[in-house]
C-alpha positions in Angstrom: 21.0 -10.4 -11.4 20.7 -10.7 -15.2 23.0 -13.8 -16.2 24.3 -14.7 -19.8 26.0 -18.1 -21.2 28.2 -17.9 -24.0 29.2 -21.4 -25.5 32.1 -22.2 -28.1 35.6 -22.1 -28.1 38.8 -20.1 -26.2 42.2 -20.5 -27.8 45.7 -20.1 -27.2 46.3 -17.1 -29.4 49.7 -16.3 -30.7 51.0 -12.9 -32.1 54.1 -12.0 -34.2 56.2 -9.9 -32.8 59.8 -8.8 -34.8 61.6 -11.3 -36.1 62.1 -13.3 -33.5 59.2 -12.8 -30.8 55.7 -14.4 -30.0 53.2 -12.7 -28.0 51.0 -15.7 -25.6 47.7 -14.6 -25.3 44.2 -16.3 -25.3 41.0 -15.7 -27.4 37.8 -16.7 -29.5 34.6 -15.0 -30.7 32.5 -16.0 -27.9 35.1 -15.5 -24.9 36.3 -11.8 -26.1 32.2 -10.9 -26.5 31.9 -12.1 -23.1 34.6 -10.2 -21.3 34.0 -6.9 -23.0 30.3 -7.5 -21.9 32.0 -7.9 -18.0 33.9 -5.1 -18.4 31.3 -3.0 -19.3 28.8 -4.5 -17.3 30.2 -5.8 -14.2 26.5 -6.7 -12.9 25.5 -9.4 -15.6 26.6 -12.3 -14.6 28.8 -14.1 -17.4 29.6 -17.7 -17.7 31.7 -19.2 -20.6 30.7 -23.1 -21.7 33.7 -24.8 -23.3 36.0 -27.8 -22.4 39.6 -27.1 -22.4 42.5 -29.7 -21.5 44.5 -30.4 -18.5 47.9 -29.4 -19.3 49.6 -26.2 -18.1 48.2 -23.6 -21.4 44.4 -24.8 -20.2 45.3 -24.6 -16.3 46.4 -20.5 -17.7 43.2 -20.1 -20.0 41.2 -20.6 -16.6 42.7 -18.6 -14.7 42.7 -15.3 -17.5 38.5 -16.5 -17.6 38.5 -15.6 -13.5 40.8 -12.8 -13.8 38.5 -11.2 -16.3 35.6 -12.5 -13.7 33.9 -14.6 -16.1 32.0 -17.6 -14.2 34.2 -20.5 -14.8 31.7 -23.4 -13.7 31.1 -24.0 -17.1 34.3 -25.1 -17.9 35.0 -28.1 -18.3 38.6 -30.5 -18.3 38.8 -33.3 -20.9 41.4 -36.0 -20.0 42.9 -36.4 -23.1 42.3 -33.3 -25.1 44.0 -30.0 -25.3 43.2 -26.4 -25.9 43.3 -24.9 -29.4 45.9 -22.9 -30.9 46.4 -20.3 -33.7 48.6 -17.6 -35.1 47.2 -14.3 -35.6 49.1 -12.2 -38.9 47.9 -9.0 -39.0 49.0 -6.5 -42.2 49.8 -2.7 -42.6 46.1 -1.8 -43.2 45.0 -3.9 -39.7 43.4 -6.8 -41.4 44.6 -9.8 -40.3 45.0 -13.6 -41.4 45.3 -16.8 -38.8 46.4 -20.5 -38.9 45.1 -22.7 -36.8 45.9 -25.7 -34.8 42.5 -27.2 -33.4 41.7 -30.6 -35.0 42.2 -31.9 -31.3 40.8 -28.9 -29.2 39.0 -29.9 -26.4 36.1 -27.3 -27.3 34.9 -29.6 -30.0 33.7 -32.2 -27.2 31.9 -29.5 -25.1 28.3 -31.1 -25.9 29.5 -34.3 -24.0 29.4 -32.5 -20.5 26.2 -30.9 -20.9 24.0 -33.1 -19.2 20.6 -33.0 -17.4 22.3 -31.2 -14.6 24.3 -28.9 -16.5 21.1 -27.6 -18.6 19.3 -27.4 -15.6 21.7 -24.6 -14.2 22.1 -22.9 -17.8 18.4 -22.9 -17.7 18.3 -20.3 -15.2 19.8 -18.1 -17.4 18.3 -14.7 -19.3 20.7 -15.2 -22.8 22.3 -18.4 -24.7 25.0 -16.9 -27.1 26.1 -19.0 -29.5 27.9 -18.4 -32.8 28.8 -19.8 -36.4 31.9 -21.0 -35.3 30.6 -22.4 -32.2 28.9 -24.9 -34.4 31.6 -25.3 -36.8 33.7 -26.4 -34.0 31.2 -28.7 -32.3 31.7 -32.4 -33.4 29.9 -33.4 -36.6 28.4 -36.4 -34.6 27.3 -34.0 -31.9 25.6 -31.4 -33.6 22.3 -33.3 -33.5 22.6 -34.0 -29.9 23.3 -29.8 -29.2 20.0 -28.9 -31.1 17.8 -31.2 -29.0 19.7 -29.8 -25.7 19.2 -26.0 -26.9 15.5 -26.6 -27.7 15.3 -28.3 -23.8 16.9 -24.4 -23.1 14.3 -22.4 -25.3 11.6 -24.4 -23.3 12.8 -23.4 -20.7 12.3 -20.0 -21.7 15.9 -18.9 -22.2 16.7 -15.9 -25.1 19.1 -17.7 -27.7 21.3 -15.2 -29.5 23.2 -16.4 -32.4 25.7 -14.3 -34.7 26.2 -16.3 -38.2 30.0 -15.9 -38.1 30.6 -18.0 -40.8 34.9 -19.2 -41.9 34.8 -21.2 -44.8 37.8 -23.3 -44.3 35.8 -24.7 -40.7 32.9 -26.4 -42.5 32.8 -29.7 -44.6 30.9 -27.8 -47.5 28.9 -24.4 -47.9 25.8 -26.6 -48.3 26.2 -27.9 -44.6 27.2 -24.5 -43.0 23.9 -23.5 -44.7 21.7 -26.3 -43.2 23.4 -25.8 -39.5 23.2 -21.8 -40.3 19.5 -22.0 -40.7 18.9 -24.4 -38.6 20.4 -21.7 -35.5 18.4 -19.0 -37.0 14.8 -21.0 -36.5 15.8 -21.6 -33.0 17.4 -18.3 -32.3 14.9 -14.9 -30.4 17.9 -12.7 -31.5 20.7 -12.7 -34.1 23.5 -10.3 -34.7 24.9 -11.0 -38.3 27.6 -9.2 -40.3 26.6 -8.7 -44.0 29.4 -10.2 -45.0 29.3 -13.5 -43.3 26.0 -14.0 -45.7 27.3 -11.9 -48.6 29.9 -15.3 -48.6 27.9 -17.9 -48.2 24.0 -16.6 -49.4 25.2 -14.4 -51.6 23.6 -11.1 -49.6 25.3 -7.9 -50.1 23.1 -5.4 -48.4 21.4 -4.8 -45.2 17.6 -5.2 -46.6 19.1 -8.3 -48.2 20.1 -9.4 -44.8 16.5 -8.7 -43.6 14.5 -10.4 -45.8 16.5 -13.4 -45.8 15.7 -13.5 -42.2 12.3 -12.5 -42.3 11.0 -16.1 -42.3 12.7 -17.0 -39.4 10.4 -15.0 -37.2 13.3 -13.2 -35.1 12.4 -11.1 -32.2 15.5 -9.1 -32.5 17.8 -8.3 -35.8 20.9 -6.5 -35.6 23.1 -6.2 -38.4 26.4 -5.0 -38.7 26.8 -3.3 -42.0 30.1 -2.5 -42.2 31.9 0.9 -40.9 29.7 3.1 -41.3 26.2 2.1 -39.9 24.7 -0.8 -37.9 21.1 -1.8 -39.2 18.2 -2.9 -36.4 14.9 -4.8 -37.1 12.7 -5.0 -33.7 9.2 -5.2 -33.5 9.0 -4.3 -37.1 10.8 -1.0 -36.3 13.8 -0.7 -39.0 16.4 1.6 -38.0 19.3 2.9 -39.4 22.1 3.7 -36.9 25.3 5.6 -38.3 28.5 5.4 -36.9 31.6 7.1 -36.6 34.3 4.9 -38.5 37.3 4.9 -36.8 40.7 6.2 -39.2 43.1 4.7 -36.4 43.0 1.2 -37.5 45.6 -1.1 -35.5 43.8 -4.3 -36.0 39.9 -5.5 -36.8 40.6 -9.2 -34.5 37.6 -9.1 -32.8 35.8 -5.9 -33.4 31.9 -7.8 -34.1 33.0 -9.5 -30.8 33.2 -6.8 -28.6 30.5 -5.1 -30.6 28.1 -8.4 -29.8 29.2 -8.5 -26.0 28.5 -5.1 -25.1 24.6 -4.8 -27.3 23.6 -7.8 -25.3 25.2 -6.7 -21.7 23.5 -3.2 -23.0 19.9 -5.2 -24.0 19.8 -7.3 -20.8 20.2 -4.2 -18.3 17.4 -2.3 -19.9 18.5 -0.6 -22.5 16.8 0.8 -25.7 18.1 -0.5 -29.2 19.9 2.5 -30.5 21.8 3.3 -26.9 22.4 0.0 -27.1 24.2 0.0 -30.8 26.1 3.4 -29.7 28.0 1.9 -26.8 28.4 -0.7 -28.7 29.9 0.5 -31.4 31.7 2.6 -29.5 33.4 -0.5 -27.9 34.3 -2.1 -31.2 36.0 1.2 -32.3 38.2 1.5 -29.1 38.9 -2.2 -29.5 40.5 -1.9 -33.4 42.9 0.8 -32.1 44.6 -1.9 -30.5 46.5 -5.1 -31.3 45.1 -8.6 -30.8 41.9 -9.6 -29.9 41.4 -8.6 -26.1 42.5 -4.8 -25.7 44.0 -3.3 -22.3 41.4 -2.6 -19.7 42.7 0.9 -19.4 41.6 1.5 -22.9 38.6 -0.1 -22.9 37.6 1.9 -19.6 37.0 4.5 -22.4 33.6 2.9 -23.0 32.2 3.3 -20.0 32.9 7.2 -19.8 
């Protein structure tokens, strides 16, 4: 059985109703890649790493991880902390704006728990997924101690898969998201960037921009989501240009690269070629923005599979 860790950060994810309503649900980059990857590919085992609290929202996040059958061993309880939270705002044309509550989230301590024993068992793995934010949410102080414990991983001879999802507002300075950012991408065999995320911070605005700034990095595997329209793939020093379909029913974008991450890598580890691999994928993230809030019904995401 093919198995896959994703590491970073669930929160508690509120949505405006009307006036007077909230809709409770939970989310993050890394957890919504990993259950759409589940759904789709109920055969690749799926852990999440993360810390969350012990009060009564955490003791729920858990439980909506095992629902969605998502290996939960990997989550670990902090005594003191809590889990994250943030509002979701999302506007007539379906892109949305948050504020967050997560100076105190219990994800940003997850790099105390993995120790010898832990990395031995996430060792065993095929794929270490890690994102932008999951570093921006890491402790400063930690962030040393994570790169020595994913190098002890890429010994080992685990893939590690990052997506540069960079949010300003997360990161002390652009100058540090850029040495952390770069850092990720020496380490990483596969990464799955937006142009935008480096339009922001490098100043790349096309998807040959996006591939030579990579170049040096010596990536196995470079997929880059360029907007609506087409995904661009660099493998093997094969460049291909997928197009896609852009979807005109737009409900909401919340999570839309997430889903689209999940399901390439569930697609990549069960054999796969690149470009079927981009089509369900991107078939996944269209389903997904036809729906409000980050994790869509199973019923409509059952559309995938079909």
């Amino acid at each position: 059985m093919k198995k896959i860790h994703f590491l970073g950060e669930c929160m508690v994810e509120l949505r405006a109703g009307d006036a007077s309503t909230m809709h409770q649900s939970f989310a993050g980059d890394v957890y919504n890649s990993a259950v759409y990857l589940k759904r789709v590919f109920p055969e690749v085992a799926t852990s999440i790493v993360t810390a969350v609290g012990q009060d009564n929202l955490s003791d729920k996040m858990v439980a909506t991880f095992e629902q969605e059958s998502i290996d939960t061993r990997y989550v670990f309880r902090h005594e003191s902390k809590v889990a994250g939270l943030y509002l979701v705002e999302t506007d007539e044309t379906g892109e949305r704006s948050f504020t967050y509550w997560r100076s105190d989230a219990a994800a940003r301590k997850v790099v105390d728990f993995l120790n010898s024993d832990v990395l031995a068992e996430l060792a065993t793995g095929d794929m270490f997924f890690f994102s932008g934010i999951s570093l921006a949410v890491i402790e400063e102080d930690a962030r040393s101690l994570f790169w020595e414990k994913l190098e002890l991983l890429k010994n080992a001879g685990i893939k590690l898969v990052f997506d540069p999802n960079y949010r300003a507002r997360l990161w002390r300075s652009e100058e540090q998201a850029k040495e952390q950012f770069e850092r990720a991408l020496h380490v990483s065999d596969i990464a799955l960037p937006g142009v935008e995320d480096l339009t922001e911070l490098y100043g790349v605005d096309s998807a040959q921009g996006v591939i030579d700034f990579c170049r040096p990095f010596g990536l196995q595997e470079l997929v880059i989501k360029n907007g609506p329209g087409s995904v661009v793939t660099f493998e093997s020093e094969t460049l291909l240009t997928h197009k896609i379909t852009p979807v005109t029913n737009v409900v909401d974008t919340t999570s839309a690269g997430d889903a689209f991450n999940g399901v390439y890598l569930g697609a990549r580890l069960t054999g796969q070629a690149v470009s079927g691999s981009v089509q369900l994928a991107a078939k996944a993230a269209g389903i997904v923005i036809q729906h409000p809030g980050a994790i869509c019904p199973v019923a409509a995401f059952d559309a995938v599979k079909s």
